[in-house]
C-alpha positions, 0 to 999 in steps of 0.5 A: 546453520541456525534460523534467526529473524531477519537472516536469508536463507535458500530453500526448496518450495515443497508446497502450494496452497492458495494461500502461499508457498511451503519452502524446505529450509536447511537442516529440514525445518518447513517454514511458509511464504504468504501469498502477500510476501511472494512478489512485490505486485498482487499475486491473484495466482500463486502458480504463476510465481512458483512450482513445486521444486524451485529454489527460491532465496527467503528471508525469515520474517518470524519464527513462533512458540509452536514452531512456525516460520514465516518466510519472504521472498519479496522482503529477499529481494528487496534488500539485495536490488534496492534501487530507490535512493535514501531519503535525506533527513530534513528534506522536507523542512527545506522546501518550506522555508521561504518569504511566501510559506506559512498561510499568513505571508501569502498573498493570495491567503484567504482567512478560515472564515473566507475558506469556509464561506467559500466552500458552502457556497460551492456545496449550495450551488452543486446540491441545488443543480443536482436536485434539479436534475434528480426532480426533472428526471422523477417529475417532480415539483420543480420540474419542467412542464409542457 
């Protein structure tokens, strides 16, 4: 059996490292499965995914110049058990159409110039109670007295 990106292969893991999973590949070939392709949450700890000797379902990912094969076992899987539903193309656009979309038509739709003087007011009145809050506790001007 000849080995192509993108076909699924059952190999043996020979190996491990830190920083993945040897896996033995029919026909002798070694290709490896970086620690990130292992499962689909963070691996901290390969070892607790796999042992020297398993067998394991791989997809190829890569083969390059000089030899190397990098393998999958998250993207293996992924395919078979793919539970999520296809996203419907143009799904989107329909959620927008409607008398009240499209900033203008809103009536609670405030200008750039409201948003902004808005939003400078907000900044103004945060920066001022934080300065005094940072004054009082250094015993600064502004600050408290007896």
């Amino acid at each position: 059996m000849s080995i192509e990106v993108g076909s699924k292969l059952q190999g043996k893991v020979t190996g491990i490292t830190h920083f993945g999973a040897f896996v033995e590949l029919p026909g002798g070939t070694t290709g490896l499965v970086h620690i990130s392709e292992v499962a689909d949450n963070y691996v901290k700890d390969i070892n607790e995914f796999l042992k020297v000797g398993d067998q394991v379902e791989v997809k190829v990912m890569s083969i390059e110049k000089d030899g190397k094969i990098g393998l999958s076992i998250k993207k293996a899987k992924e395919n078979v058990a793919s539970t999520r539903p296809a996203p419907s193309r143009g799904g989107f656009n329909k959620s927008r159409k409607g008398p009240n979309r499209g900033g203008n038509n809103h009536p609670t739709a405030l200008s750039f110039e409201d948003k902004m003087s808005k939003f400078l007011k907000d900044s103004e009145d945060r920066l001022t109670t934080l300065k005094r809050s940072t004054e009082s506790k250094r015993g600064g001007r502004g600050g408290r007295r007896g």
